[in-house]
C-alpha positions in Angstrom: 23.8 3.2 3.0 21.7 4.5 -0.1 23.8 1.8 -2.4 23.2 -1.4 0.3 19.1 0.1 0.4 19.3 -0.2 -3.2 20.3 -3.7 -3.7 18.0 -5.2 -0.8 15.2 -3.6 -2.7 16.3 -4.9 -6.4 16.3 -8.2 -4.7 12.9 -7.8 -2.9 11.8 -7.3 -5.8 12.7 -9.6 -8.4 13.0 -12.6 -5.5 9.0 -11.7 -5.2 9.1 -12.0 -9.0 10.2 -15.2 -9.4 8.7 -16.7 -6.4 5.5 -15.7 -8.2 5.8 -17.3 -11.3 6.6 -20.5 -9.5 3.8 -20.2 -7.0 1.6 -18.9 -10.2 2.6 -21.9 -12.4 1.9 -24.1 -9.6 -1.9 -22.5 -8.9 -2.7 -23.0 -13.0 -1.5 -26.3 -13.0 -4.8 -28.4 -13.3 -5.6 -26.5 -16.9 -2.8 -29.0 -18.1 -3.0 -32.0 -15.8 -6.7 -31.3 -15.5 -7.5 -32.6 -19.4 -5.8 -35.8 -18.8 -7.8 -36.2 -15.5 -10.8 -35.4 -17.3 -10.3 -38.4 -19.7 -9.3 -40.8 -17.0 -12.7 -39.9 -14.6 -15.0 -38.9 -17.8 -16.2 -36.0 -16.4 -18.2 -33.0 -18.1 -17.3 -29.7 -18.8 -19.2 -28.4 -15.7 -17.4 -30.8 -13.6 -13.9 -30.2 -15.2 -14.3 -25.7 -14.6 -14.9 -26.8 -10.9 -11.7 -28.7 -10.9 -9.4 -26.4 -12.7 -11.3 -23.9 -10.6 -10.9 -25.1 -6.8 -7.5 -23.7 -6.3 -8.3 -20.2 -7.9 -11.1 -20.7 -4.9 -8.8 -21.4 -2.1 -5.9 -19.0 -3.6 -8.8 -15.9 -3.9 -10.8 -16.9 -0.2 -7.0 -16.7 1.4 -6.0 -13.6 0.1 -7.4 -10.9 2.4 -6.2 -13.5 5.3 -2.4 -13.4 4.1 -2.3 -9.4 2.9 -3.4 -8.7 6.6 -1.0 -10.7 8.0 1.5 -9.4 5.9 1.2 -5.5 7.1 1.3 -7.4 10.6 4.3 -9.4 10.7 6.1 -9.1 7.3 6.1 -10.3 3.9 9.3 -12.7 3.9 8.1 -14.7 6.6 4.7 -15.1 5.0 5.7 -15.6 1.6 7.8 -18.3 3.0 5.6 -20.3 4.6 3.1 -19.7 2.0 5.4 -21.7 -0.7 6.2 -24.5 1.6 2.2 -24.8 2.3 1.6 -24.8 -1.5 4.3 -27.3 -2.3 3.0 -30.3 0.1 -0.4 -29.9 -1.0 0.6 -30.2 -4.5 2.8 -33.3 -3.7 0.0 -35.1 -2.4 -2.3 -34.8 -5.4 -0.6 -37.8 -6.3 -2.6 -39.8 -3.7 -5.8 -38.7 -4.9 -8.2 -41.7 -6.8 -11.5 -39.9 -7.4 -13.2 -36.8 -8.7 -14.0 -36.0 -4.7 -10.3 -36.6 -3.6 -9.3 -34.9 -6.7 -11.0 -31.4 -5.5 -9.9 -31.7 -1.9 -6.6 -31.6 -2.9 -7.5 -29.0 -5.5 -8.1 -26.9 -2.6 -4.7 -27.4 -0.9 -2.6 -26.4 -4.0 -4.7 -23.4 -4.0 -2.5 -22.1 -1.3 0.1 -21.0 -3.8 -2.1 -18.3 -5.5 -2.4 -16.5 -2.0 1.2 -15.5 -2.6 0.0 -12.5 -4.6 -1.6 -10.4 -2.2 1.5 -11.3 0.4 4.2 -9.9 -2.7 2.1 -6.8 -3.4 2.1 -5.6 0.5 6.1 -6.8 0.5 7.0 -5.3 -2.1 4.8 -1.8 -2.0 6.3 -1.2 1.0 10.4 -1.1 -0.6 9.5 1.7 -3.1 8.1 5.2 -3.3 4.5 5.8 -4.5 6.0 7.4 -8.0 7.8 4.2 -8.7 5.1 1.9 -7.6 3.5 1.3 -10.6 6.6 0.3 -12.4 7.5 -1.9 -9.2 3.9 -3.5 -9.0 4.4 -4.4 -12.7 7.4 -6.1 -12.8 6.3 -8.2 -9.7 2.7 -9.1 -11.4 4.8 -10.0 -14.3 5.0 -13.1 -12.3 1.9 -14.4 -13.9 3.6 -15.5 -16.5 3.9 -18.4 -14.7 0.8 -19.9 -16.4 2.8 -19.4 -19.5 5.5 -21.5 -18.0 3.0 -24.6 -17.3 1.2 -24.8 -20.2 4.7 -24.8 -22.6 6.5 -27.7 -19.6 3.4 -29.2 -18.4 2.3 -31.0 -21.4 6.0 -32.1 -22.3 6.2 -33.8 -18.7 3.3 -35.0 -18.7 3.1 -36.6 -22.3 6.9 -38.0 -21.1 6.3 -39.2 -17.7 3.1 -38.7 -16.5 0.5 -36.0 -14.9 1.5 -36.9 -11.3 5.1 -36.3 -12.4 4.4 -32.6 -13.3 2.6 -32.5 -9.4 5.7 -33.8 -8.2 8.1 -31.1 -10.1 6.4 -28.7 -9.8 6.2 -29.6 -6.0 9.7 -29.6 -5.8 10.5 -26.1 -7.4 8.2 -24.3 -4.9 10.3 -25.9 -2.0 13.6 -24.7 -3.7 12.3 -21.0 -4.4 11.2 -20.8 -0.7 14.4 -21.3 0.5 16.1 -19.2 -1.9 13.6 -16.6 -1.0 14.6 -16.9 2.9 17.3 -16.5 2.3 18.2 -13.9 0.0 15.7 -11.4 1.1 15.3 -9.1 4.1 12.4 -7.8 6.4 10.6 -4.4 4.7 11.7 -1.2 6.0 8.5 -0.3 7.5 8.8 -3.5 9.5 12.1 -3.2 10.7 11.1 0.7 12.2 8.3 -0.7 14.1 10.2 -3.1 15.6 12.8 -0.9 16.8 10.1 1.4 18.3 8.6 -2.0 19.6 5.3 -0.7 18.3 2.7 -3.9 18.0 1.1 -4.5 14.5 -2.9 -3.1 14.2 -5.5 -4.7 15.5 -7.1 -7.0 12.4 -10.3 -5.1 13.0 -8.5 -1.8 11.9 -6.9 -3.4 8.9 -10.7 -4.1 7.7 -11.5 -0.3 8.4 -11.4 0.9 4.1 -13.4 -2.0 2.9 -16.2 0.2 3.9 -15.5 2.4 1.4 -17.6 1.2 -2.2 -14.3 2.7 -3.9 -12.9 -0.3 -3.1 -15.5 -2.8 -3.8 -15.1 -1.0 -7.8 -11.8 -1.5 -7.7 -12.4 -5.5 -7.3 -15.0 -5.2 -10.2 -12.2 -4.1 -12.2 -9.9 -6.6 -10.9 -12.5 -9.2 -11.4 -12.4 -8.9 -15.0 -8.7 -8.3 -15.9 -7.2 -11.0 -13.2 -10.1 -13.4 -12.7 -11.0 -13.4 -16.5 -7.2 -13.8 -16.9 -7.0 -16.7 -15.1 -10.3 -18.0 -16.4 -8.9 -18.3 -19.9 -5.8 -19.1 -19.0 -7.4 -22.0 -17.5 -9.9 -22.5 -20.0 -8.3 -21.6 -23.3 -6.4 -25.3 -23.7 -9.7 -26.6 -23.5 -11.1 -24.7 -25.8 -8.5 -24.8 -28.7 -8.6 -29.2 -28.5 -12.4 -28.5 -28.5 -12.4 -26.3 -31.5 -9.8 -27.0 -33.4 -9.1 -30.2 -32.9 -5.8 -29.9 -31.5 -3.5 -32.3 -29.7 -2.9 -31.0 -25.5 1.2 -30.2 -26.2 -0.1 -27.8 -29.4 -3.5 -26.4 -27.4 -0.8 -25.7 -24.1 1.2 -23.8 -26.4 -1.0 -21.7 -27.5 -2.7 -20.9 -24.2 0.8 -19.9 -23.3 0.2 -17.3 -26.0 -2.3 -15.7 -24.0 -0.4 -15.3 -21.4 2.3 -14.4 -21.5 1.3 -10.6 -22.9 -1.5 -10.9 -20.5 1.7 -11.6 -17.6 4.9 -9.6 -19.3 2.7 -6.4 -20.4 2.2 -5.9 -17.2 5.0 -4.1 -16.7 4.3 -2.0 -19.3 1.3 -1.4 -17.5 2.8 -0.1 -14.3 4.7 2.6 -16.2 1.9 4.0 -17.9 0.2 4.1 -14.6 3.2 6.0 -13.3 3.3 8.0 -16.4 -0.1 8.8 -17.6 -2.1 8.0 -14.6 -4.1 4.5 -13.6 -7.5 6.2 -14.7 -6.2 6.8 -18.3 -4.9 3.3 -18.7 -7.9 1.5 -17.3 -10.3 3.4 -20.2 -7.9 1.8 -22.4 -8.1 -1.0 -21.1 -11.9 -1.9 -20.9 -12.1 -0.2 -24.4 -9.8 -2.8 -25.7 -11.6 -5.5 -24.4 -15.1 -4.5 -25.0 -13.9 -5.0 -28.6 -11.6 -8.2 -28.5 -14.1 -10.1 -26.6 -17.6 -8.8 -29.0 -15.8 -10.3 -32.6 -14.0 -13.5 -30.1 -18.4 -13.9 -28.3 -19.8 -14.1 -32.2 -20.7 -17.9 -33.1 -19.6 -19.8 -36.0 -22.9 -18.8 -37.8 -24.1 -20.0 -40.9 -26.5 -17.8 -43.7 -28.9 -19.4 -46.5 -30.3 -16.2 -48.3 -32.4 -16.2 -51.9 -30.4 -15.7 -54.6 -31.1 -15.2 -58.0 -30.1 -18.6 -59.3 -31.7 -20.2 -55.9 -30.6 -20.6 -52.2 -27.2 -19.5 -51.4 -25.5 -20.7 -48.0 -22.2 -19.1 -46.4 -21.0 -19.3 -43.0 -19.2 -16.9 -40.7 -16.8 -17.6 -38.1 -13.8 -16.8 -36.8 -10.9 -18.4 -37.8 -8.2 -20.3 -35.9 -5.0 -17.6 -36.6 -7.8 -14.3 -35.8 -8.6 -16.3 -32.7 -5.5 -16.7 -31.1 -4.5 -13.2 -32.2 -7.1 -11.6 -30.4 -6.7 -13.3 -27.4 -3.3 -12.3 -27.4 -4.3 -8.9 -27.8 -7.4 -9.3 -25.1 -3.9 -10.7 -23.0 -2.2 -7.4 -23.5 -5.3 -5.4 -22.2 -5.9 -7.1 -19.5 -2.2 -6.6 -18.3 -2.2 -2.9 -18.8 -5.6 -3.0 -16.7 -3.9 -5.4 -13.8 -1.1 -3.1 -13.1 -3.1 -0.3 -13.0 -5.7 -1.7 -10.7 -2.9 -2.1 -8.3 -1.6 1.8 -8.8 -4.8 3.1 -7.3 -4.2 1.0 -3.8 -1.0 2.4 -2.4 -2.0 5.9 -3.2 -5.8 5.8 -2.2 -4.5 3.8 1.2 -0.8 3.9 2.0 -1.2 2.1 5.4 -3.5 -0.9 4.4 -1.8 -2.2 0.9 -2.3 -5.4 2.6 -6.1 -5.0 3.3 -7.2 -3.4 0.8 -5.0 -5.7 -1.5 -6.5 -8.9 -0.5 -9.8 -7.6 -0.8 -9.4 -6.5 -4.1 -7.1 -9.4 -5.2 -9.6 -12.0 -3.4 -12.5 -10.8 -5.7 -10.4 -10.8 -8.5 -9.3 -14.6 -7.8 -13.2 -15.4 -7.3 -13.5 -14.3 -11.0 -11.0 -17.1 -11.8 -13.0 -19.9 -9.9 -16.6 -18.9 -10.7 -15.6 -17.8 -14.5 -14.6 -21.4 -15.3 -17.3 -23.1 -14.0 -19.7 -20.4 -15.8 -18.0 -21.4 -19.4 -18.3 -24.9 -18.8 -22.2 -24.6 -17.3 -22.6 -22.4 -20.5 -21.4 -24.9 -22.7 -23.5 -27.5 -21.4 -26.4 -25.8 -21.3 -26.5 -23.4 -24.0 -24.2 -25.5 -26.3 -22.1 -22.8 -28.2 -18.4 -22.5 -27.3 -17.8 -18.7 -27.6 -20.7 -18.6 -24.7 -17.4 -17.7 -22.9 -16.5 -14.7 -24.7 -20.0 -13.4 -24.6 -20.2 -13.8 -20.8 -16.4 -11.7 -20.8 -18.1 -9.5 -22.6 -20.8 -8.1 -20.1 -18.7 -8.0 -17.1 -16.5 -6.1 -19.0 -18.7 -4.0 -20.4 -20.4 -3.4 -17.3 -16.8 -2.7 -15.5 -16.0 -0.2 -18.2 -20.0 2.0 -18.1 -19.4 1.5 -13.9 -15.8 3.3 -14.1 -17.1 5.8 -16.2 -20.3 7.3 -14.1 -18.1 6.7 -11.2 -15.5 9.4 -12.5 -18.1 11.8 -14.0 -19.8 11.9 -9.8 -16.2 12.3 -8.8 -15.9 15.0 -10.9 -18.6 16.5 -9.9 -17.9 16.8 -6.4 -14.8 18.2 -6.9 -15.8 21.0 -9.4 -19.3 21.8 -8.0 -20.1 23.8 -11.0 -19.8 21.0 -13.6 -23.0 20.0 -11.7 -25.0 22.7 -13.0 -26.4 23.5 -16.5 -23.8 24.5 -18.6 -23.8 27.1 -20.8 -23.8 26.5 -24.9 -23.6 28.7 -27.2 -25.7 26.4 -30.0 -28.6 27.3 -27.6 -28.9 30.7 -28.3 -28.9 30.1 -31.6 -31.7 27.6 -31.4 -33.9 30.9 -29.4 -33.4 29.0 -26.1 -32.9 30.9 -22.5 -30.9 29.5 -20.5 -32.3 28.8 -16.5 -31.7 31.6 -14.1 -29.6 30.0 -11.9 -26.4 29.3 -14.5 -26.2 33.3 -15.4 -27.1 36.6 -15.4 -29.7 37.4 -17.8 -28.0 39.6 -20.7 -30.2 42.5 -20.0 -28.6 42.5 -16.2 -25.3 41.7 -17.3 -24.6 45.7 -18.5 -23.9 46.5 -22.1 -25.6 44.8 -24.3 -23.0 42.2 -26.7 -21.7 43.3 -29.9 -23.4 41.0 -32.8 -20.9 38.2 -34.4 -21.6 36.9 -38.0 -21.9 33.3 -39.1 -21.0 32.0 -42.3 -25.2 32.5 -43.8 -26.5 35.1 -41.6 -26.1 37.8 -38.8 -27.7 36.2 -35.6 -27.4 38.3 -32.2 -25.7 36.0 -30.2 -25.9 36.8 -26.1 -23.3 35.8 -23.9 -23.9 35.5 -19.7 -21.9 37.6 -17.5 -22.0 35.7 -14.7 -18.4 34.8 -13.4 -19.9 31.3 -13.3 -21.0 30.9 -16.9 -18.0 32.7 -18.1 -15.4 30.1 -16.1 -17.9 27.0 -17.6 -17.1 28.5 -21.3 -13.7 28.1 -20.7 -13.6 24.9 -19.6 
């Protein structure tokens, strides 16, 4: 029994996996095909982030719809339907003539990116909370799938065509919903409440913990390591035949650089969480970032100063090898922080992975759609292409100063006296009493305190007696 529980969960698992990467390559697909349609319509940067944007809109708006519906009535069913949704929507981009029909069926396709809150209920529910993390990893290593489009896309598409990549890629997401079907079961959890013929909550209750602003922090988060994932990962092709000069096979390739450590890390990512603990990882995470994104946001910036023999001009900026290096290292922060994002959920609420999920994952796909459109408004208005980076830069660094006060009131609650003045020792040094309130005075605290010796001079040093103060010195 243990053995057969075994296998259906290994193929839960990695089933959701690859179904991912297929619906993930499909929902990136425009930051390939999208550069060729921005030639044949001439459009501008601001128009091009809202096309290679409108699916990560339809794919982030849907999420909280199909993570609900997948604590209702199951994963397998939903994740099902989801592919075959996603795959005739992308079929029938081949129909569209004009920048109008172009995002209408932008929307469609964006079906397939829903398919992440629906494999992170599903699969949640085959494992126990200690090997979540590592489970929650492998299955978001399914973003990888933008990997997979920028190194095919541009080959098909320089062969045969953009609308032959639509119609591929089409294709694949009707095979790997069958397969899915197929070789899958219902969750356990599922299959108990249908024995007990218990009905599914009431939507209204599955809404019940975004109430909670814990939540809404954790989509912050989210926002910046998945949305600003798929932001550049949409983006970064642009960027590099912008910059560099380079053809749309070369620039694909090296998007795919980005991420795939920002997609395969994140495994990595789930078993520090399970390791070390999700708040650990996601300090790391933003502390990484804050620094890969301030050198990737400085300008190409050139200097005339007065020098001895006259005017003496040099220019600083950042290189085309440091570049993609430190995106590929902002790519394995940002994967460390997505897995643990997604430890916090099924410990903080067991009973609404769903929910609480697509909440959390819908924010974090709103980040992909408005991001783009942000860098390419930027661009156009400001006229400096690292405008990207330095917008990255604030959310992130507003994401990591957010966390942090966050934990310190947590903290506080918890341990009541960390609240308090605490007692230091340099202060009675300095001649300073400390308040009432944090200890005893030493006169009421009984014998008076030997004198200690410092390295210059003999200084009476006074230590409270209070329980309270002596507990804080310890700490």
């Amino acid at each position: 029994m243990e053995q057969d529980l075994t296998r259906d969960q290994n193929r839960a698992l990695w089933l959701s996996t690859i179904a991912f990467t297929v619906c993930f390559a499909a929902w990136t697909i425009f930051s390939i095909i999208g550069i060729q349609i921005k030639k044949d319509l001439n459009l501008n940067d601001t128009q091009f982030g809202l096309l290679v944007g409108t699916p990560i809109l339809t794919g982030s708006v849907i999420r909280l719809t199909l993570g609900i519906w997948t604590d209702q009535y199951g994963g397998r069913i939903v994740y099902t339907l989801v592919m075959l949704s996603a795959a005739v929507a992308t079929w029938l981009l081949i129909y569209a003539y004009d920048y109008t029909t172009f995002l209408i069926a932008a929307l469609g396709v964006g079906i397939a990116g829903g398919s992440f809150a629906v494999g992170i209920a599903y699969v949640s529910r085959w494992y126990p909370a200690e090997k979540q993390g590592t489970a929650l990893g492998i299955f978001g290593a399914g973003n990888v799938g933008a990997a997979v489009t920028k190194f095919l896309a541009p080959l098909v598409m320089v062969a045969f065509g953009w609308t032959a990549v639509a119609q591929l890629w089409a294709l694949s997401l009707v095979v790997m919903a069958i397969v899915f079907w197929f070789g899958t079961k219902d969750d356990p959890e599922l299959e108990k409440r249908r024995k007990a013929g218990l009905k599914p909550e009431s939507f209204s209750a599955m809404l019940e913990p975004l109430k909670n602003l814990q939540v809404w922090r954790f989509s912050l988060y989210y926002f910046f390591v998945f949305g600003g994932f798929v932001a550049l990962a949409l983006w970064l092709p642009r960027y590099y035949v912008g910059v560099y000069n380079l053809d749309i096979v070369t620039a694909g390739w090296l998007g795919a650089a980005y991420s795939i450590p920002g997609s395969l890390f994140r495994i990595l990512g789930g078993t520090l969480s399970d390791k070390y603990g999700a708040r650990r990882v996601m300090y790391w995470t933003f502390i990484g970032s804050v620094v890969c994104t301030f050198f990737l946001s400085y300008p190409a910036t050139t200097y005339v100063v007065g020098g001895i023999r006259g005017p003496i001009e040099f220019t600083i900026a950042l290189g085309f090898i440091p570049f993609t290096v430190l995106t590929f290292v902002l790519g394995f922060f940002m994967s460390l922080g997505k897995a643990a994002v997604y430890k916090h959920i099924p410990i903080y609420y067991p009973g609404r992975v769903g929910s609480v999920g697509g909440v959390v994952g819908l924010i974090g796909g709103l980040g992909g759609f408005v991001l783009p459109i942000a860098f390419g408004a930027m661009n156009d208005l400001i006229g400096v292409w690292t405008s990207c980076f330095m917008l990255m830069f604030a959310v992130v660094a507003v994401s990591l100063v957010w966390m942090h006060f966050a934990i310190l009131y947590m903290e506080k609650r918890r341990i009541p006296a960390l609240a308090g003045p605490q007692y230091l020792p340099e202060a009675d040094i300095l001649g300073r009493v400390l308040p009432s309130q944090t200890g005893a005075p030493p006169s009421q605290a009984g014998a008076q305190q030997p004198e200690r010796e410092s390295e210059t001079t003999t200084i009476p040093a006074r230590r409270p007696a209070h329980p309270r103060s002596a507990t804080l010195v310890t700490e």
